[in-house]
CHARMM-style PDB file with segment names, atoms N, HN, CA, C and O in Angstrom:
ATOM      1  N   UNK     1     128.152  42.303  50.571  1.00  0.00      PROA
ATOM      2  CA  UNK     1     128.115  43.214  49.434  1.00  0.00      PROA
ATOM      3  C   UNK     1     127.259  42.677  48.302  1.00  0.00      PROA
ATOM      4  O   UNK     1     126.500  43.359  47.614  1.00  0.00      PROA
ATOM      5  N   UNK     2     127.428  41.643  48.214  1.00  0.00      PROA
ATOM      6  HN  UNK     2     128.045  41.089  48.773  1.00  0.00      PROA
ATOM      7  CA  UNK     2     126.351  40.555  47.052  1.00  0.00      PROA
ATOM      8  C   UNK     2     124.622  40.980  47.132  1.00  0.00      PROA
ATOM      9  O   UNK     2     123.850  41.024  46.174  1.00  0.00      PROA
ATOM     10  N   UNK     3     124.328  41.250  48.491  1.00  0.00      PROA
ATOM     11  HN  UNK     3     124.955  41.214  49.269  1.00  0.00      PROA
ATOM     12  CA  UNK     3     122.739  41.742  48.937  1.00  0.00      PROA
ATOM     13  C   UNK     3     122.237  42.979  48.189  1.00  0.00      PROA
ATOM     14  O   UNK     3     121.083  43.080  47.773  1.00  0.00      PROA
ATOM     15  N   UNK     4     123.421  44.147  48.012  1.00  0.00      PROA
ATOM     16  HN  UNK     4     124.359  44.065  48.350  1.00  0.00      PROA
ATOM     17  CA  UNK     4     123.354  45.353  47.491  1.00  0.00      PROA
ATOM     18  C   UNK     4     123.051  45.078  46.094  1.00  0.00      PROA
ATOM     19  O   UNK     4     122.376  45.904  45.478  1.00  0.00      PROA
ATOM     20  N   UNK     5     123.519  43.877  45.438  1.00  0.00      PROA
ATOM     21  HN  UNK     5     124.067  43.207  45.938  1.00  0.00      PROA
ATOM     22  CA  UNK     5     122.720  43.489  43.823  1.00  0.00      PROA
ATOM     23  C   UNK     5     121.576  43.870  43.720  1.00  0.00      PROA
ATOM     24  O   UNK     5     121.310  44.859  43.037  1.00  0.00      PROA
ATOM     25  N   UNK     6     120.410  43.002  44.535  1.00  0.00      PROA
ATOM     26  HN  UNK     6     120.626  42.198  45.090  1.00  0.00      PROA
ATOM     27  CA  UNK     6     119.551  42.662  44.887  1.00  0.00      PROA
ATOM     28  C   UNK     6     118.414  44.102  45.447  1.00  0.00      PROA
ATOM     29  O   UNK     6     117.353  44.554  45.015  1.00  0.00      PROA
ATOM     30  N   UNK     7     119.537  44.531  46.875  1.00  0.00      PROA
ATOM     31  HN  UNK     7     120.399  44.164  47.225  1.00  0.00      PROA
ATOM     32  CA  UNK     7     118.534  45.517  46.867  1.00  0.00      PROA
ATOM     33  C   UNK     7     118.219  46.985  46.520  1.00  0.00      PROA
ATOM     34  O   UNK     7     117.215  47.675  46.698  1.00  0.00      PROA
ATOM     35  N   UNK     8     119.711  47.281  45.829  1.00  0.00      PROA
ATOM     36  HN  UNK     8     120.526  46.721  45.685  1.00  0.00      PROA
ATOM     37  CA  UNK     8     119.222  48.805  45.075  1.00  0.00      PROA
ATOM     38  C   UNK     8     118.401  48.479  44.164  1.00  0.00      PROA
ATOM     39  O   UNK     8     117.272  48.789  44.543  1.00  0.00      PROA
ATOM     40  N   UNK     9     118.379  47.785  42.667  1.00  0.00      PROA
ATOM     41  HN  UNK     9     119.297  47.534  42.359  1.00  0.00      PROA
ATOM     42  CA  UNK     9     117.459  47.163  42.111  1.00  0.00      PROA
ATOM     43  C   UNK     9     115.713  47.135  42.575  1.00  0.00      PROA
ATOM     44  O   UNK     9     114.843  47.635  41.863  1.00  0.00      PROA
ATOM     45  N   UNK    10     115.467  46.520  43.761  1.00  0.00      PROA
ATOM     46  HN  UNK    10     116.175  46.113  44.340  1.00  0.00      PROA
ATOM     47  CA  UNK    10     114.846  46.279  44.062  1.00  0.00      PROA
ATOM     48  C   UNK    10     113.648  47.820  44.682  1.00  0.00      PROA
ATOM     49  O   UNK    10     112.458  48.111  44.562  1.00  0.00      PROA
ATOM     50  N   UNK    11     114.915  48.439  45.362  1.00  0.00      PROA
ATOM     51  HN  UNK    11     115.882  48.203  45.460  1.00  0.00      PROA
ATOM     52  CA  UNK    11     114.347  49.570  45.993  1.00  0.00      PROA
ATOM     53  C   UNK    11     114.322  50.786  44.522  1.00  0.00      PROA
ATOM     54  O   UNK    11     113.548  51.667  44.896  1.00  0.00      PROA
ATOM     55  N   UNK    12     114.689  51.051  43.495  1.00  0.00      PROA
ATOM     56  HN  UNK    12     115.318  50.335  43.190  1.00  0.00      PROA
ATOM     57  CA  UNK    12     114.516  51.261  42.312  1.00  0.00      PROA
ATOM     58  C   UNK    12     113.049  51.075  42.036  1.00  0.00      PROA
ATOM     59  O   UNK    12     112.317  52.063  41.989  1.00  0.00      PROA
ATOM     60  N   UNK    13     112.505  49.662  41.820  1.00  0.00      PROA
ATOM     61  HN  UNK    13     113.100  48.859  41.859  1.00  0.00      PROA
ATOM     62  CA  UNK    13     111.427  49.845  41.644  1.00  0.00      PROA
ATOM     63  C   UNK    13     110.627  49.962  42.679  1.00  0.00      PROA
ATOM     64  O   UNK    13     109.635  50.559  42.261  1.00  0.00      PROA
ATOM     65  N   UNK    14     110.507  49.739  43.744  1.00  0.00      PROA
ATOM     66  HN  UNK    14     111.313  49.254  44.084  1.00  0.00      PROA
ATOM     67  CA  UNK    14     109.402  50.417  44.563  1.00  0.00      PROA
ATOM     68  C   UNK    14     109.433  51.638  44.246  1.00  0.00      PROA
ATOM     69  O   UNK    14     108.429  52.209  43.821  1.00  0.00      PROA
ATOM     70  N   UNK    15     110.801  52.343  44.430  1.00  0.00      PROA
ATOM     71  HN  UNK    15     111.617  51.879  44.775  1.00  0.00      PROA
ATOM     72  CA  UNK    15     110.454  53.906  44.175  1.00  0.00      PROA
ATOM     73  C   UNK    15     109.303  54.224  42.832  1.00  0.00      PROA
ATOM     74  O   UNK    15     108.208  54.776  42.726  1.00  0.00      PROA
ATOM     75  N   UNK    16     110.132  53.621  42.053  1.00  0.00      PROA
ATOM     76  HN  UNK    16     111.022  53.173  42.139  1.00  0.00      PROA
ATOM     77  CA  UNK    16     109.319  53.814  40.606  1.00  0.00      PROA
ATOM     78  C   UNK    16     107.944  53.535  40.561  1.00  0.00      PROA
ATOM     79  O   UNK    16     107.215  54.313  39.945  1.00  0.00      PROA
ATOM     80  N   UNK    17     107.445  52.483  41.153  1.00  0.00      PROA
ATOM     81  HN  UNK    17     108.037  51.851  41.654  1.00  0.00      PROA
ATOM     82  CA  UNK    17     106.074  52.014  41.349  1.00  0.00      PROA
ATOM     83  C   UNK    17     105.165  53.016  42.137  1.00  0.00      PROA
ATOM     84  O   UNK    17     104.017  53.282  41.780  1.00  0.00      PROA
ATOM     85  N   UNK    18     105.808  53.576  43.298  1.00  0.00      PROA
ATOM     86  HN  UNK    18     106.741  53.360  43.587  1.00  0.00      PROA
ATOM     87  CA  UNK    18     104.878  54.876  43.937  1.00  0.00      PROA
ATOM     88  C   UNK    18     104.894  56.094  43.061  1.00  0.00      PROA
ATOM     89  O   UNK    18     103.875  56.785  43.046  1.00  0.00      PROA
ATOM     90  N   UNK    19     105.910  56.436  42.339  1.00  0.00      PROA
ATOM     91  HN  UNK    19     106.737  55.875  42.351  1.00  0.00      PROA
ATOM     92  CA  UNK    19     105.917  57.340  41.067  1.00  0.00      PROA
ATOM     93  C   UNK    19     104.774  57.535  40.468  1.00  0.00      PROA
ATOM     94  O   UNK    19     103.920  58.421  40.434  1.00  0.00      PROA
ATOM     95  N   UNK    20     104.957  56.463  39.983  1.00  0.00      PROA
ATOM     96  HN  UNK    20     105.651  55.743  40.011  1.00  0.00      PROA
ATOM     97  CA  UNK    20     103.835  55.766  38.679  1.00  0.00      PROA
ATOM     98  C   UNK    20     102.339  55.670  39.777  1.00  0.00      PROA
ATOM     99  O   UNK    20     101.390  56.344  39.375  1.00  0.00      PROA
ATOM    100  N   UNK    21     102.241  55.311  40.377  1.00  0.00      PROA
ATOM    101  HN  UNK    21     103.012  54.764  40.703  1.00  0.00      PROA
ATOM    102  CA  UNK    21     101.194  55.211  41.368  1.00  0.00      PROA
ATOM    103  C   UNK    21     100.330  56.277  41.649  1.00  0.00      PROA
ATOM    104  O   UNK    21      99.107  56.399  41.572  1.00  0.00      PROA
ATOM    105  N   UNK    22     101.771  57.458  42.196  1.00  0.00      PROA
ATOM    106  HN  UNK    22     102.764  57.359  42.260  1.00  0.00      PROA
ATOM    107  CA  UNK    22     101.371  58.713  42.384  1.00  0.00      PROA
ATOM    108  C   UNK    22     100.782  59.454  40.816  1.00  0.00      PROA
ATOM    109  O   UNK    22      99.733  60.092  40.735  1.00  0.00      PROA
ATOM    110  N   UNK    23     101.543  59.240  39.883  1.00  0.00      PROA
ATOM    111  HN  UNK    23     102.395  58.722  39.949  1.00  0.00      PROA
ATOM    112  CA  UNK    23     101.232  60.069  38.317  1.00  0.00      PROA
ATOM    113  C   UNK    23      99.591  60.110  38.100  1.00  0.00      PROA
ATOM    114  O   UNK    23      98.745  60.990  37.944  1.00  0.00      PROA
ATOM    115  N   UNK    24      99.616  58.585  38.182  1.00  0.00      PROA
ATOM    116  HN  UNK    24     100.303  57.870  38.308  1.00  0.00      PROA
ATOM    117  CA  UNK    24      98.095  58.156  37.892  1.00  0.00      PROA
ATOM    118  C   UNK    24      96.706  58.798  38.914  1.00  0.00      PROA
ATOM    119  O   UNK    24      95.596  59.086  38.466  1.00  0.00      PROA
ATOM    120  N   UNK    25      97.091  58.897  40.192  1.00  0.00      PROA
ATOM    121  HN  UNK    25      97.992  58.663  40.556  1.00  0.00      PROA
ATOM    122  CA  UNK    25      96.387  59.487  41.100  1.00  0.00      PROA
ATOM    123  C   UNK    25      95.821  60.660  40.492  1.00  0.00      PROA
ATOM    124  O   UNK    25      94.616  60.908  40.446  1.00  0.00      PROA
ATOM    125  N   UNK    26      96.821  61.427  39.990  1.00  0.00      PROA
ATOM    126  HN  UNK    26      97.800  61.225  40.027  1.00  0.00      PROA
ATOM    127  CA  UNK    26      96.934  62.797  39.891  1.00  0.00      PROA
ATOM    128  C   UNK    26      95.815  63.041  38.488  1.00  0.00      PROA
ATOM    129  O   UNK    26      94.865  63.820  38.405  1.00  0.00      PROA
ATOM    130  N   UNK    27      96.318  62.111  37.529  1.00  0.00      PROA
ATOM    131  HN  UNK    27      97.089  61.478  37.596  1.00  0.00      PROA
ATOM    132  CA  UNK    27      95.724  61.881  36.366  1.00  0.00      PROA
ATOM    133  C   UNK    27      94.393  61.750  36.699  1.00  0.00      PROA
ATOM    134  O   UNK    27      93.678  62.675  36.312  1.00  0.00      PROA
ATOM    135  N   UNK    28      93.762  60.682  37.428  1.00  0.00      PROA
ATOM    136  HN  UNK    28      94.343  59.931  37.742  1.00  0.00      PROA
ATOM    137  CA  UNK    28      92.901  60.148  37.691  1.00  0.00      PROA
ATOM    138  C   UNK    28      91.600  61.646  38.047  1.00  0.00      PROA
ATOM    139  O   UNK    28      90.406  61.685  37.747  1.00  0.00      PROA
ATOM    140  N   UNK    29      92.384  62.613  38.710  1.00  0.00      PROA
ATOM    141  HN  UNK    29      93.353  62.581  38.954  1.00  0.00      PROA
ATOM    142  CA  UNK    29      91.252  63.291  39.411  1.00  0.00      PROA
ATOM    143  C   UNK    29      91.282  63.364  40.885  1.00  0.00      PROA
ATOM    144  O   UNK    29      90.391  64.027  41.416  1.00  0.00      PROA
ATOM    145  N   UNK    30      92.117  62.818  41.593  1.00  0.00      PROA
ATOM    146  HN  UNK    30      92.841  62.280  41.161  1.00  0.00      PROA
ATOM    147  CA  UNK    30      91.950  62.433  43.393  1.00  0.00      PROA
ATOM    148  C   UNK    30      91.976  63.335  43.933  1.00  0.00      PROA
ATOM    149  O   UNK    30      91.137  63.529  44.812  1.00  0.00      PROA
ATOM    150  N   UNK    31      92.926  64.253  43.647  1.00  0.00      PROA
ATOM    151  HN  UNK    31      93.608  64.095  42.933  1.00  0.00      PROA
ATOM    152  CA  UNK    31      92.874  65.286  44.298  1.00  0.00      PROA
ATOM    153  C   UNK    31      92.484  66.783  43.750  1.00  0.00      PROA
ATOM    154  O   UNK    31      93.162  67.785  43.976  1.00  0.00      PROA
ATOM    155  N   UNK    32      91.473  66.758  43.116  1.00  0.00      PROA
ATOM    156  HN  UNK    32      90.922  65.944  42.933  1.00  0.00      PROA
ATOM    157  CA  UNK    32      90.515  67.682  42.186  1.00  0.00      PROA
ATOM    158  C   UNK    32      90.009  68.825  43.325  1.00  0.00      PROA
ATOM    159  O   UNK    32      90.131  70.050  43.346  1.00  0.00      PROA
ATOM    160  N   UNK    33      89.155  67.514  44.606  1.00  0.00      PROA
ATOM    161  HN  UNK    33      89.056  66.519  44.589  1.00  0.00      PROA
ATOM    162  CA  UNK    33      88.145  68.534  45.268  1.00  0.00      PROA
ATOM    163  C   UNK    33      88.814  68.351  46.555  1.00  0.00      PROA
ATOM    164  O   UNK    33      88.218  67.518  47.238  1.00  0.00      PROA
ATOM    165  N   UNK    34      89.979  68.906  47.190  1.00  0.00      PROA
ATOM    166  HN  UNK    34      90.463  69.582  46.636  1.00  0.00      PROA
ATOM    167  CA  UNK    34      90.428  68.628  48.528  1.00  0.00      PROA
ATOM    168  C   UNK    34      89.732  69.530  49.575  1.00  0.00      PROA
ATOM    169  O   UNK    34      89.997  69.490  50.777  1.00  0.00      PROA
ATOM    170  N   UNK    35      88.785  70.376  48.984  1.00  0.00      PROA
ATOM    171  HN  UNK    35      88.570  70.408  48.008  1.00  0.00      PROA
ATOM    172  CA  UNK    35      87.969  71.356  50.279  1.00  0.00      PROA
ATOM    173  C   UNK    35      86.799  70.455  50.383  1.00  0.00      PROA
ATOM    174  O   UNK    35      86.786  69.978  51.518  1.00  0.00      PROA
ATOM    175  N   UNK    36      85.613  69.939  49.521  1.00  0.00      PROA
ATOM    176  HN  UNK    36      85.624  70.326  48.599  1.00  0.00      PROA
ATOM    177  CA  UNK    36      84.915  69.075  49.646  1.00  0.00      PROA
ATOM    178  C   UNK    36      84.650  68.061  50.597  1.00  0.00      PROA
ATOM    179  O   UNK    36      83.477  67.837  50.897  1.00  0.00      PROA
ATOM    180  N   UNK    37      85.648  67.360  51.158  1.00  0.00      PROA
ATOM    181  HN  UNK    37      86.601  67.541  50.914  1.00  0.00      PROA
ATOM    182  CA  UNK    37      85.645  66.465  52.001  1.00  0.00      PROA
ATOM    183  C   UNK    37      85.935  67.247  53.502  1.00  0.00      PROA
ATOM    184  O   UNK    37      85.530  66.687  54.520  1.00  0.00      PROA
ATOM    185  N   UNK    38      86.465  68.216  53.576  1.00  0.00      PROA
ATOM    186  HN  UNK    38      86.794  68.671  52.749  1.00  0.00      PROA
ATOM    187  CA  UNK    38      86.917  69.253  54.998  1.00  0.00      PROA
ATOM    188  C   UNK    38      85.566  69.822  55.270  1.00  0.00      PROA
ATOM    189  O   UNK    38      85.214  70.121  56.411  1.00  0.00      PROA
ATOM    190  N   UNK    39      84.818  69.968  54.228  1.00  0.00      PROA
ATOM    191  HN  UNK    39      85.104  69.724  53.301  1.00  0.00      PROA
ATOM    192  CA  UNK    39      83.842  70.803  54.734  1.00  0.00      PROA
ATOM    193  C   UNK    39      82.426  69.789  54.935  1.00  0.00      PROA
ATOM    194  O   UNK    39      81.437  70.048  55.619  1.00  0.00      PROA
ATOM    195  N   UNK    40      82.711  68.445  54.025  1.00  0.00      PROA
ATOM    196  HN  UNK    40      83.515  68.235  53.469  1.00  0.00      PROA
ATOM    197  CA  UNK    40      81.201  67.750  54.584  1.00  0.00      PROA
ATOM    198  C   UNK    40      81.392  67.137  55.697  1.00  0.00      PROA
ATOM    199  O   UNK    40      80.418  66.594  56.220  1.00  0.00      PROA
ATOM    200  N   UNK    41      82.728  67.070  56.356  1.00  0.00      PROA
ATOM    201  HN  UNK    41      83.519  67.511  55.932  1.00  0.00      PROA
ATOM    202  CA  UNK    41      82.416  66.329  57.546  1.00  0.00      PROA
ATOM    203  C   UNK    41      81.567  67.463  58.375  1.00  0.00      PROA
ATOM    204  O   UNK    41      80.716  66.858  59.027  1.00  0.00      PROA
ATOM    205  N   UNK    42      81.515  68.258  58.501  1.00  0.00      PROA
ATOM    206  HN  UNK    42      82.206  68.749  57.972  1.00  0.00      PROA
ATOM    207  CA  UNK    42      81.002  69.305  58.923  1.00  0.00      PROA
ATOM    208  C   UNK    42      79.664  69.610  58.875  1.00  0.00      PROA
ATOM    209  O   UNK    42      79.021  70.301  59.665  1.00  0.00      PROA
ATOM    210  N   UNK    43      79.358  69.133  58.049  1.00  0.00      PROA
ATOM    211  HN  UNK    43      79.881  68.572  57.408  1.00  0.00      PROA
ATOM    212  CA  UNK    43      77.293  68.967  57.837  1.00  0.00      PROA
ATOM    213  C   UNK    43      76.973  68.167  58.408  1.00  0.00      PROA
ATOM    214  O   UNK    43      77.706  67.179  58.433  1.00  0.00      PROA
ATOM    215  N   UNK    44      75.867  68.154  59.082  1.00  0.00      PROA
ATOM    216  HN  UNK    44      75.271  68.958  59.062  1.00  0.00      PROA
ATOM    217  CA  UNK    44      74.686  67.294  59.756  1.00  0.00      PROA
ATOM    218  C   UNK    44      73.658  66.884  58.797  1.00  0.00      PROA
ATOM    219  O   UNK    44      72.588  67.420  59.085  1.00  0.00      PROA
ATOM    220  N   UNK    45      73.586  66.137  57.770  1.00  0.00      PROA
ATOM    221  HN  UNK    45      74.455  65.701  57.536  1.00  0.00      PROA
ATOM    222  CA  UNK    45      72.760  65.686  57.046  1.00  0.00      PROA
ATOM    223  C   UNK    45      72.276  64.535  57.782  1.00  0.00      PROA
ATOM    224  O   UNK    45      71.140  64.139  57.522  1.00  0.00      PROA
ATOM    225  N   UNK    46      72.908  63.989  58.588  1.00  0.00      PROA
ATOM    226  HN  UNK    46      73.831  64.311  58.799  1.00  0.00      PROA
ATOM    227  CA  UNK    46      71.758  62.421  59.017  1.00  0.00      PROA
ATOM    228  C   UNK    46      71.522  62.925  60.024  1.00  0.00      PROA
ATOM    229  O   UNK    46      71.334  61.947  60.747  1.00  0.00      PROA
ATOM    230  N   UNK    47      71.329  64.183  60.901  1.00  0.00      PROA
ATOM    231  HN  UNK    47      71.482  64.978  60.313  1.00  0.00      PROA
ATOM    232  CA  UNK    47      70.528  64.094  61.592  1.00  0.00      PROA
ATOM    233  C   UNK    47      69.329  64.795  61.603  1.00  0.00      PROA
ATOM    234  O   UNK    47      69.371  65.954  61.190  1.00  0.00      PROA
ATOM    235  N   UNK    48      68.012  64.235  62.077  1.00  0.00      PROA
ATOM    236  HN  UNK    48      67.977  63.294  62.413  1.00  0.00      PROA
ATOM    237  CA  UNK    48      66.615  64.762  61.759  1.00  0.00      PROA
ATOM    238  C   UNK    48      66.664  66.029  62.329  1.00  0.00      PROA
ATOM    239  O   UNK    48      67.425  66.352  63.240  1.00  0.00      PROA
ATOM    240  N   UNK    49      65.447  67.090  61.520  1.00  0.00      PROA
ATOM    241  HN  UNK    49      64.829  66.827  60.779  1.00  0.00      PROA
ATOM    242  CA  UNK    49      65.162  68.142  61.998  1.00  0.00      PROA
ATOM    243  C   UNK    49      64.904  68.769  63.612  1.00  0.00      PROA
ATOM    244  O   UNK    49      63.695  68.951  63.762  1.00  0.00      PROA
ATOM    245  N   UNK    50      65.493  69.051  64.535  1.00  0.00      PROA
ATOM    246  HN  UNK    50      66.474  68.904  64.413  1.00  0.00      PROA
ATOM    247  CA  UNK    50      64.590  69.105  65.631  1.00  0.00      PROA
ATOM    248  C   UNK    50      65.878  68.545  66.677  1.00  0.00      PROA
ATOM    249  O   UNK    50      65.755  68.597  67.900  1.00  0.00      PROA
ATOM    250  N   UNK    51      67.078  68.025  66.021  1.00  0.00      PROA
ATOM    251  HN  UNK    51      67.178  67.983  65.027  1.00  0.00      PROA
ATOM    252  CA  UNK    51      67.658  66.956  67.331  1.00  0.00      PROA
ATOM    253  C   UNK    51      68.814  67.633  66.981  1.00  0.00      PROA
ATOM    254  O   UNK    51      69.493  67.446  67.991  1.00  0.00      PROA
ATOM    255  N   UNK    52      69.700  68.493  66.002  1.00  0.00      PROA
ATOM    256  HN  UNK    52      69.148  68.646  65.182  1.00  0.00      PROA
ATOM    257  CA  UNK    52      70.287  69.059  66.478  1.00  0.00      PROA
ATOM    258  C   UNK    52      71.146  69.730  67.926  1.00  0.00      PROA
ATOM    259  O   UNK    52      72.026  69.402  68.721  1.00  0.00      PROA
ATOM    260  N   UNK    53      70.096  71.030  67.592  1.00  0.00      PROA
ATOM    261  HN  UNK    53      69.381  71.296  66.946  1.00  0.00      PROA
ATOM    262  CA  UNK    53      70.235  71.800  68.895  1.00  0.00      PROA
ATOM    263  C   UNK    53      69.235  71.865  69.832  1.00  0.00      PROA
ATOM    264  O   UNK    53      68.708  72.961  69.643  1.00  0.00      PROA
ATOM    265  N   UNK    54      68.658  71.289  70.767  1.00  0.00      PROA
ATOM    266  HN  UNK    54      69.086  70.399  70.921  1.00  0.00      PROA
ATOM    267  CA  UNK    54      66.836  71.472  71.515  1.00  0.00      PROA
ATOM    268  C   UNK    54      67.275  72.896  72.001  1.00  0.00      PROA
ATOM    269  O   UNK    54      68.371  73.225  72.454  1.00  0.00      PROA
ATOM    270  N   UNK    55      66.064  73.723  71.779  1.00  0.00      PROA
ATOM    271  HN  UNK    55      65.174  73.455  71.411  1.00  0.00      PROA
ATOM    272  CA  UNK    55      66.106  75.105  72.322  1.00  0.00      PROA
ATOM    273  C   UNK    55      65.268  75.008  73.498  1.00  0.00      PROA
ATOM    274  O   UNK    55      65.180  76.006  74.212  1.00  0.00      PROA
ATOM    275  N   UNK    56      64.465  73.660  73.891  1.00  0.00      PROA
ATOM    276  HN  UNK    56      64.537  72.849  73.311  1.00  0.00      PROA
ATOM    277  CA  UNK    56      63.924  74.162  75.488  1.00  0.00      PROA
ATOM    278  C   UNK    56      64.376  72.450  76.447  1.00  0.00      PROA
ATOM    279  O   UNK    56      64.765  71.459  75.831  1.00  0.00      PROA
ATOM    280  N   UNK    57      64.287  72.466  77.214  1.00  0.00      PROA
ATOM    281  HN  UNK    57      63.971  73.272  77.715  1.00  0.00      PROA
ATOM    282  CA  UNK    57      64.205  71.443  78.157  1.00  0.00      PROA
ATOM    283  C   UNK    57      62.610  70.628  78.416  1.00  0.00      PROA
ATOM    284  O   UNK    57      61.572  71.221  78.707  1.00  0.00      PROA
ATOM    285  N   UNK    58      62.719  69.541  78.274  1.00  0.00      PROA
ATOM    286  HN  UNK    58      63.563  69.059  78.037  1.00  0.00      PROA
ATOM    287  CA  UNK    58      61.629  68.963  78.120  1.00  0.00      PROA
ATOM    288  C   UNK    58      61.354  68.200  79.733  1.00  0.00      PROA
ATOM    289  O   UNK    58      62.043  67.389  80.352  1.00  0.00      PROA
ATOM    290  N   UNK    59      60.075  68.845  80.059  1.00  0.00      PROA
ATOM    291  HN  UNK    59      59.516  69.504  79.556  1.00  0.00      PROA
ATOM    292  CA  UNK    59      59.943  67.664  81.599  1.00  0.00      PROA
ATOM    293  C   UNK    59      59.787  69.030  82.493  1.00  0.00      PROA
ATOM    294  OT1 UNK    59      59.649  68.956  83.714  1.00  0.00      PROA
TER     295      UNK     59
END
């Protein structure tokens, strides 16, 4: 029973610390643009013109 001192206390502040963790996130801006990132994985910017899609067979 002596451990329970120790770890409600303890688990108190973790909770509190992801709280606070989370507040600041929010504050910060993080989750402003959540379509942004869904949709650039989705672009082909590094790949060159032409290598996409080949529209003929070569050979």
């Amino acid at each position: 029973m002596n451990v329970l001192v120790y770890l409600v206390p303890m688990a108190l502040a973790l909770g509190l610390t992801g709280l606070v963790a989370f507040l600041w996130s929010l504050r910060a801006g993080q989750y402003d643009d959540l379509d942004g990132a869904a949709l650039r994985i989705l672009s082909d910017d590094d790949v060159p013109d032409g290598a996409a899609a080949p529209d003929r067979e070569v050979g």
